[in-house]
MILOKE-619576 format. One line per 8 residues: number of its first residue (from 0); their letters; for each residue x, y, z of N, C-alpha, C. Coordinates in pm, whole numbers, m for minus. Layout:
BEGIN
NUM> A> X/Y/Z/X/Y/Z/X/Y/Z ~ ...;
***
This chain:
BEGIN
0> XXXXXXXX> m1586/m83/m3178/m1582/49/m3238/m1473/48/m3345 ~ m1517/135/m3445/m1440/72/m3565/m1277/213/m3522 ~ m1181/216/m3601/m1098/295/m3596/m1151/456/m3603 ~ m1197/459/m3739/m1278/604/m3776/m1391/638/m3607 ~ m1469/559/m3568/m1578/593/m3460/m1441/647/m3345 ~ m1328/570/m3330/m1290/597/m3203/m1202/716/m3215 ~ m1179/751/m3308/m1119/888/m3398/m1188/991/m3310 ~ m1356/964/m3360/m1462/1018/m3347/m1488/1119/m3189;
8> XXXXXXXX> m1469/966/m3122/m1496/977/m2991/m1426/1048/m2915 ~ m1279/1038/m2969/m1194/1132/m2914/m1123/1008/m2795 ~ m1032/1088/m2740/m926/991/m2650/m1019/966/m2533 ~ m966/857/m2451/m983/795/m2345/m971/953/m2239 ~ m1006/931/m2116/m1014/1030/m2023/m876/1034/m2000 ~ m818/911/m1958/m670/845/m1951/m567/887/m2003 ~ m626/874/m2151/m527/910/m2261/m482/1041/m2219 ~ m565/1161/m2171/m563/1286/m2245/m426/1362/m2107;
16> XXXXXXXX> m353/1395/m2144/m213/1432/m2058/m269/1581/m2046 ~ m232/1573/m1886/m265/1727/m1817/m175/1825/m1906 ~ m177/1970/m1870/m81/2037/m1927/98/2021/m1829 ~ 23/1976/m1717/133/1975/m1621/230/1799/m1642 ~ 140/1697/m1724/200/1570/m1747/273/1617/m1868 ~ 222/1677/m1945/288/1684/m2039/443/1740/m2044 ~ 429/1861/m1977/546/1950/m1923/651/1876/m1846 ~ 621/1727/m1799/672/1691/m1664/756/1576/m1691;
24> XXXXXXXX> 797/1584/m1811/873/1404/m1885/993/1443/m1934 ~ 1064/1503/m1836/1193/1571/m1862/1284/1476/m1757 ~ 1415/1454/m1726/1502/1391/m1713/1499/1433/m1527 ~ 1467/1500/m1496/1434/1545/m1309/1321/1436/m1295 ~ 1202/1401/m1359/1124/1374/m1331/1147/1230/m1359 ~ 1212/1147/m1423/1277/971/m1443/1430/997/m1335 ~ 1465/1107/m1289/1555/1043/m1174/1500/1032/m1057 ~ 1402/1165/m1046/1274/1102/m918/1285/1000/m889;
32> XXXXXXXX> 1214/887/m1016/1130/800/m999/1248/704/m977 ~ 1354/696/m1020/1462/600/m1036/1517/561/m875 ~ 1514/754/m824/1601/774/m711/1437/698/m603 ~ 1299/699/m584/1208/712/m508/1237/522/m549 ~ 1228/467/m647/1220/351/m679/1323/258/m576 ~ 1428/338/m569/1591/282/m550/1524/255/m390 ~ 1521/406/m311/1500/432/m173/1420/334/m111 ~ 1277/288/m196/1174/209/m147/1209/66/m175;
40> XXXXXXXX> 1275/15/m247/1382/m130/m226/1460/m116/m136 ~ 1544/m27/m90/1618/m40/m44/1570/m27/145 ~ 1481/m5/173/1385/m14/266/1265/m128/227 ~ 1234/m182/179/1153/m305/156/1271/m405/222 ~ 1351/m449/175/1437/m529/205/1521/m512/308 ~ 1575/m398/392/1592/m390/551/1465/m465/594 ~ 1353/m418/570/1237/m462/696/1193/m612/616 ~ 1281/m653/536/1219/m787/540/1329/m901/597;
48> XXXXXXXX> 1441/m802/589/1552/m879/669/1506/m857/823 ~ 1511/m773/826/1472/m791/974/1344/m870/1058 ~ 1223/m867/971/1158/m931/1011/1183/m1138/1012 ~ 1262/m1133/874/1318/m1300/860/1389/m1305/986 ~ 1449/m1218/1037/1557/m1230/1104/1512/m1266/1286 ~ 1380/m1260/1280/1322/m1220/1413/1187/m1335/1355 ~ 1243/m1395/1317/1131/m1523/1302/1002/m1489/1234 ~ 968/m1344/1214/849/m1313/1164/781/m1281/1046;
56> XXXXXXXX> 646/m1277/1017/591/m1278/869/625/m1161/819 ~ 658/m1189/668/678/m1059/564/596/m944/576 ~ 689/m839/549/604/m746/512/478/m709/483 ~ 428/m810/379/261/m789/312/220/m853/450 ~ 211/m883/524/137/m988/626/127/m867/732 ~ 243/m784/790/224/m669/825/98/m556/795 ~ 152/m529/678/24/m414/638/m115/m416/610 ~ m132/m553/622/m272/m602/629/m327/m591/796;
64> XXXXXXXX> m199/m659/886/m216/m675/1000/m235/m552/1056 ~ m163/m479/990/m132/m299/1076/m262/m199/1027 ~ m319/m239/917/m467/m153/847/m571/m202/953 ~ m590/m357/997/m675/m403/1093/m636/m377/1216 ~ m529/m311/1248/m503/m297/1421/m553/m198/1432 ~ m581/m83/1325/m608/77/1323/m744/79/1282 ~ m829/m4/1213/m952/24/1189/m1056/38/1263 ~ m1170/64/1276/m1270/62/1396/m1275/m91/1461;
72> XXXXXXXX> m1300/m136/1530/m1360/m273/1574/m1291/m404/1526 ~ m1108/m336/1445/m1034/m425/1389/m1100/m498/1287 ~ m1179/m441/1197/m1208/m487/1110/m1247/m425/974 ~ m1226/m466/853/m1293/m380/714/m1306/m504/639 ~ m1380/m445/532/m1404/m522/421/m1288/m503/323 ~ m1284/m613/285/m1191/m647/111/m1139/m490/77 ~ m1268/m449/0/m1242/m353/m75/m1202/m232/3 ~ m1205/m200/139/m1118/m73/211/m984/m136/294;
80> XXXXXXXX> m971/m284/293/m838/m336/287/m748/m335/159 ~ m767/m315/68/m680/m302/m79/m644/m205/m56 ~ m703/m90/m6/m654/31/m11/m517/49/66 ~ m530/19/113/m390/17/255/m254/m81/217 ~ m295/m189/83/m193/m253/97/m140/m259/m33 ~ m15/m310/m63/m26/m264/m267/m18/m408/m297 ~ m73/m467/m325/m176/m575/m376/m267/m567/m503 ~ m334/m654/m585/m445/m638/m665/m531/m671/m601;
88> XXXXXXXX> m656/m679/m598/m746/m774/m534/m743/m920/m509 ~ m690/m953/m663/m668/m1103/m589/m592/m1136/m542 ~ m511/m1100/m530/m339/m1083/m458/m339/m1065/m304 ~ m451/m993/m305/m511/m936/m156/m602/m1050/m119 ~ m688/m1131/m186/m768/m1243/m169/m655/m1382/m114 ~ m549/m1397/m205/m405/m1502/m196/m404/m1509/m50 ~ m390/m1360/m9/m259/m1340/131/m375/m1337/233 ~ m466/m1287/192/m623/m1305/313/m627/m1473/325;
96> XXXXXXXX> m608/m1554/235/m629/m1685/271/m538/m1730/367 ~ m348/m1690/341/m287/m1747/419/m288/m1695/542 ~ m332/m1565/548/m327/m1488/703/m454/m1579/774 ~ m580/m1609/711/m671/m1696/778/m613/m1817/862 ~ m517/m1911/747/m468/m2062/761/m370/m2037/932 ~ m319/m1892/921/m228/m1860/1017/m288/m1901/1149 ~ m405/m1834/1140/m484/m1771/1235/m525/m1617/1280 ~ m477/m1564/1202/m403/m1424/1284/m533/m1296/1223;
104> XXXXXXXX> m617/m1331/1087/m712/m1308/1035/m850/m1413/1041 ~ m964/m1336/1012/m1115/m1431/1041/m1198/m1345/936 ~ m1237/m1444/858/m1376/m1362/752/m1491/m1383/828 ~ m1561/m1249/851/m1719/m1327/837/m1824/m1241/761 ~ m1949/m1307/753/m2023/m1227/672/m2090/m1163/664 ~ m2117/m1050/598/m2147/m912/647/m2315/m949/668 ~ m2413/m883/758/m2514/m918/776/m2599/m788/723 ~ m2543/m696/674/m2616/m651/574/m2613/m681/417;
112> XXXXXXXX> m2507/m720/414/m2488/m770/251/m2421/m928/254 ~ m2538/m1016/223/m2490/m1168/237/m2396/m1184/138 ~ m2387/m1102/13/m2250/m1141/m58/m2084/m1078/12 ~ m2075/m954/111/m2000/m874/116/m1955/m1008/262 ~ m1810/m956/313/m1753/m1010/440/m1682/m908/485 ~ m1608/m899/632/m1546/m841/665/m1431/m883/700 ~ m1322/m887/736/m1201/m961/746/m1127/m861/875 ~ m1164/m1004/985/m1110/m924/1180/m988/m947/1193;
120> XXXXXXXX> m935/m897/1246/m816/m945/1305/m832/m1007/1451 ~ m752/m1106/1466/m783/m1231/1547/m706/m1208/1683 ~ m704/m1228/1833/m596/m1192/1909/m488/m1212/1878 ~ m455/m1331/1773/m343/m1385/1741/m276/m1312/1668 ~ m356/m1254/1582/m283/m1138/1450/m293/m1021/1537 ~ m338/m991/1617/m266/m871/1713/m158/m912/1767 ~ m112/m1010/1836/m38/m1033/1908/120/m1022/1798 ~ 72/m1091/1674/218/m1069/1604/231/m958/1578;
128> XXXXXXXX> 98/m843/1492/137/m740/1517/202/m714/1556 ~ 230/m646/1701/231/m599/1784/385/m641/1872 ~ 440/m745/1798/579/m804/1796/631/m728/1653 ~ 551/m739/1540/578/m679/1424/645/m532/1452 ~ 568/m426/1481/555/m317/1517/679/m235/1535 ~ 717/m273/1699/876/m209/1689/963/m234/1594 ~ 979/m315/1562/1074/m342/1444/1082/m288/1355 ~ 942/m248/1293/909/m185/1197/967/m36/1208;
136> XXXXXXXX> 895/42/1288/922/170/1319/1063/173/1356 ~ 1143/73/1447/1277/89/1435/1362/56/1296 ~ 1328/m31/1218/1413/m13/1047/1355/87/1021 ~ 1265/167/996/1179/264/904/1314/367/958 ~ 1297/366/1118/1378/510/1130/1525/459/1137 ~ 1569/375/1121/1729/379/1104/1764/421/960 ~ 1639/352/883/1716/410/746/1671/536/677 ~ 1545/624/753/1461/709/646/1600/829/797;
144> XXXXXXXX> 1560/802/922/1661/878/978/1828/904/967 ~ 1888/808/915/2037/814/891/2064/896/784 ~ 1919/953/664/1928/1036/553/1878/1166/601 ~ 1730/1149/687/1652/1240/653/1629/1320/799 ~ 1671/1451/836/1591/1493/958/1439/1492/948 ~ 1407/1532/1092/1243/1552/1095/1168/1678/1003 ~ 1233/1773/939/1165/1884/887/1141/1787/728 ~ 1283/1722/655/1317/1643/561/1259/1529/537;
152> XXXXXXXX> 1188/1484/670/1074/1388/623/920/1410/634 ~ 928/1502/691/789/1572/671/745/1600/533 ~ 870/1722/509/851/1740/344/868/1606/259 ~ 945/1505/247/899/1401/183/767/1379/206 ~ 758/1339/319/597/1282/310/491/1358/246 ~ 477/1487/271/416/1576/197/400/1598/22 ~ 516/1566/m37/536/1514/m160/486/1414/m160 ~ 501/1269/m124/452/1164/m152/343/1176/m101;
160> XXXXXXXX> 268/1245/m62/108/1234/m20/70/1287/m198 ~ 82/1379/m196/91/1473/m320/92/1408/m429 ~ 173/1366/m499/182/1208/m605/112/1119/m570 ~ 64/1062/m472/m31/934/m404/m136/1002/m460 ~ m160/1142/m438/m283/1145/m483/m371/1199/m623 ~ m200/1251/m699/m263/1309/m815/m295/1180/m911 ~ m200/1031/m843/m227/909/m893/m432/860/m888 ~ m433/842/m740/m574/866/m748/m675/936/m814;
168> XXXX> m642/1065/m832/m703/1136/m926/m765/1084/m1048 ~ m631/1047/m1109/m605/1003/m1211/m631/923/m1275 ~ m640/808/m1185/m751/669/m1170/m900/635/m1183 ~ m968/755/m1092/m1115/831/m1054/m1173/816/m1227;
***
Protein backbone atom coordinates (compact mmCIF):
# COMPACT_ATOMS: atom_id res chain seq x y z
CA UNK A 1 0.00 0.00 0.00
CA UNK A 2 1.44 3.04 -1.22
CA UNK A 3 1.78 6.07 1.52
CA UNK A 4 -1.23 8.21 -0.03
CA UNK A 5 -3.65 4.60 0.08
CA UNK A 6 -2.64 4.17 3.79
CA UNK A 7 -3.43 7.93 4.45
CA UNK A 8 -6.55 6.73 2.87
CA UNK A 9 -7.30 3.90 4.95
CA UNK A 10 -6.94 5.61 7.95
CA UNK A 11 -4.92 4.23 11.14
CA UNK A 12 -4.48 0.77 12.27
CA UNK A 13 -7.27 -0.28 14.93
CA UNK A 14 -4.01 -0.24 17.20
CA UNK A 15 -2.92 2.92 16.23
CA UNK A 16 -6.09 4.76 17.19
CA UNK A 17 -5.65 5.89 21.24
CA UNK A 18 -8.82 5.64 23.39
CA UNK A 19 -9.89 8.99 24.77
CA UNK A 20 -8.91 7.50 28.12
CA UNK A 21 -5.07 6.41 26.54
CA UNK A 22 -4.73 9.47 25.46
CA UNK A 23 -5.57 11.34 28.76
CA UNK A 24 -3.46 8.68 30.62
CA UNK A 25 0.47 9.51 29.63
CA UNK A 26 0.98 11.76 32.43
CA UNK A 27 3.82 11.14 34.99
CA UNK A 28 1.24 8.91 37.74
CA UNK A 29 0.82 6.68 35.02
CA UNK A 30 5.11 5.89 34.11
CA UNK A 31 5.52 5.72 38.02
CA UNK A 32 2.80 2.99 38.05
CA UNK A 33 4.50 1.20 35.66
CA UNK A 34 8.07 1.86 37.05
CA UNK A 35 6.74 1.22 40.71
CA UNK A 36 4.44 -2.33 39.27
CA UNK A 37 7.72 -3.11 37.14
CA UNK A 38 10.10 -2.68 40.31
CA UNK A 39 7.49 -4.86 42.70
CA UNK A 40 7.27 -7.79 40.05
CA UNK A 41 11.30 -8.19 39.93
CA UNK A 42 11.53 -7.86 43.01
CA UNK A 43 9.22 -10.92 43.63
CA UNK A 44 10.39 -12.85 40.48
CA UNK A 45 13.66 -13.15 42.07
CA UNK A 46 12.65 -14.04 45.87
CA UNK A 47 10.78 -17.07 44.28
CA UNK A 48 13.58 -17.90 42.15
CA UNK A 49 15.91 -17.78 45.00
CA UNK A 50 14.02 -19.75 46.79
CA UNK A 51 13.19 -22.24 44.53
CA UNK A 52 17.36 -22.53 43.52
CA UNK A 53 17.61 -22.72 46.98
CA UNK A 54 15.41 -25.88 47.54
CA UNK A 55 16.92 -27.69 44.62
CA UNK A 56 13.99 -26.85 42.39
CA UNK A 57 12.94 -25.80 38.75
CA UNK A 58 12.48 -22.07 37.89
CA UNK A 59 9.75 -20.29 37.94
CA UNK A 60 8.58 -20.73 34.15
CA UNK A 61 8.63 -24.58 34.89
CA UNK A 62 6.18 -23.77 37.75
CA UNK A 63 3.49 -21.96 35.88
CA UNK A 64 3.25 -24.32 33.28
CA UNK A 65 3.24 -27.02 35.97
CA UNK A 66 0.63 -25.06 38.14
CA UNK A 67 -1.90 -24.20 34.75
CA UNK A 68 -1.76 -28.24 34.31
CA UNK A 69 -2.39 -29.13 38.01
CA UNK A 70 -5.67 -26.84 37.72
CA UNK A 71 -6.92 -27.78 34.34
CA UNK A 72 -9.58 -30.46 33.73
CA UNK A 73 -7.93 -33.98 33.37
CA UNK A 74 -4.41 -32.06 33.85
CA UNK A 75 -4.26 -31.28 30.60
CA UNK A 76 -4.62 -28.34 27.64
CA UNK A 77 -3.45 -27.62 24.49
CA UNK A 78 -0.48 -25.20 23.44
CA UNK A 79 -2.61 -22.51 22.68
CA UNK A 80 -4.76 -22.34 26.27
CA UNK A 81 -1.27 -23.06 27.92
CA UNK A 82 0.27 -19.62 26.57
CA UNK A 83 -2.32 -18.11 28.18
CA UNK A 84 -1.33 -18.81 31.73
CA UNK A 85 2.30 -18.33 31.19
CA UNK A 86 4.24 -15.11 29.80
CA UNK A 87 6.05 -16.79 27.14
CA UNK A 88 5.68 -16.38 23.19
CA UNK A 89 4.66 -19.43 21.66
CA UNK A 90 7.80 -20.54 20.86
CA UNK A 91 9.24 -19.82 24.02
CA UNK A 92 6.36 -21.87 25.35
CA UNK A 93 7.28 -24.67 22.64
CA UNK A 94 11.47 -24.28 24.14
CA UNK A 95 10.26 -24.96 27.83
CA UNK A 96 7.43 -27.69 26.73
CA UNK A 97 10.44 -29.55 25.30
CA UNK A 98 12.56 -29.35 28.43
CA UNK A 99 9.62 -30.04 30.84
CA UNK A 100 9.06 -33.30 28.44
CA UNK A 101 13.12 -34.31 28.63
CA UNK A 102 12.33 -33.84 32.57
CA UNK A 103 9.61 -36.02 32.60
CA UNK A 104 7.27 -34.04 34.48
CA UNK A 105 5.18 -33.09 31.04
CA UNK A 106 3.77 -35.67 28.02
CA UNK A 107 2.42 -34.49 24.50
CA UNK A 108 -0.05 -36.44 22.88
CA UNK A 109 -2.19 -36.14 19.99
CA UNK A 110 -5.30 -34.77 19.91
CA UNK A 111 -7.70 -37.37 18.30
CA UNK A 112 -9.87 -34.96 17.01
CA UNK A 113 -7.42 -32.81 15.33
CA UNK A 114 -4.31 -34.95 14.07
CA UNK A 115 -2.40 -31.67 13.75
CA UNK A 116 -3.44 -30.22 17.38
CA UNK A 117 -1.74 -32.09 20.86
CA UNK A 118 -2.39 -31.74 24.27
CA UNK A 119 0.34 -31.39 26.79
CA UNK A 120 -0.47 -33.76 30.47
CA UNK A 121 1.10 -33.39 33.23
CA UNK A 122 2.92 -36.52 34.28
CA UNK A 123 2.82 -37.94 38.12
CA UNK A 124 6.20 -36.70 38.11
CA UNK A 125 5.35 -33.03 37.25
CA UNK A 126 2.73 -33.27 39.92
CA UNK A 127 4.84 -34.48 42.32
CA UNK A 128 7.35 -31.40 41.86
CA UNK A 129 4.54 -29.34 41.68
CA UNK A 130 3.34 -29.96 44.54
CA UNK A 131 6.92 -29.60 46.37
CA UNK A 132 6.86 -26.33 44.18
CA UNK A 133 3.69 -25.05 45.72
CA UNK A 134 4.30 -24.16 49.35
CA UNK A 135 7.08 -22.31 48.62
CA UNK A 136 5.51 -20.48 46.29
CA UNK A 137 2.52 -19.27 48.24
CA UNK A 138 4.94 -18.90 51.18
CA UNK A 139 7.47 -16.17 49.15
CA UNK A 140 4.30 -14.71 47.41
CA UNK A 141 3.00 -13.97 51.00
CA UNK A 142 6.12 -12.92 52.80
CA UNK A 143 6.68 -10.34 50.36
CA UNK A 144 3.13 -9.14 48.83
CA UNK A 145 2.16 -9.56 52.93
CA UNK A 146 5.06 -7.60 54.67
CA UNK A 147 3.53 -4.53 52.28
CA UNK A 148 0.09 -5.33 51.70
CA UNK A 149 -2.97 -6.30 54.10
CA UNK A 150 -5.78 -8.51 52.87
CA UNK A 151 -8.30 -5.57 51.88
CA UNK A 152 -4.75 -3.98 49.99
CA UNK A 153 -4.35 -6.95 48.04
CA UNK A 154 -7.54 -7.56 46.98
CA UNK A 155 -7.69 -4.08 45.66
CA UNK A 156 -4.39 -4.64 43.90
CA UNK A 157 -5.54 -7.57 42.40
CA UNK A 158 -8.59 -5.98 41.26
CA UNK A 159 -6.54 -3.31 39.45
CA UNK A 160 -4.33 -5.71 37.93
CA UNK A 161 -7.20 -7.81 36.72
CA UNK A 162 -8.42 -4.47 35.26
CA UNK A 163 -5.15 -3.58 33.16
CA UNK A 164 -4.75 -7.48 32.30
CA UNK A 165 -7.65 -6.90 30.68
CA UNK A 166 -8.01 -3.60 29.03
CA UNK A 167 -4.50 -5.14 27.58
CA UNK A 168 -6.54 -7.98 26.11
CA UNK A 169 -8.96 -5.82 24.81
CA UNK A 170 -6.66 -4.16 23.14
CA UNK A 171 -5.01 -6.98 21.47
CA UNK A 172 -8.68 -8.54 20.29
Amino acid sequence: MTDVASRRAGPKREDKPSARASQAAGPAHRAAWSALASAHAAVVCALERAFAGASLPPLGWYEVLQALARAPEGSLRPRELVEHVNLSKSGLTRLLDRLEQAGLVERRRCPKDRRGYHVLLTAEGRRIYQRMRPLHDRTVREHLGAALDEQQASELAALLRKLAAGQRERAA
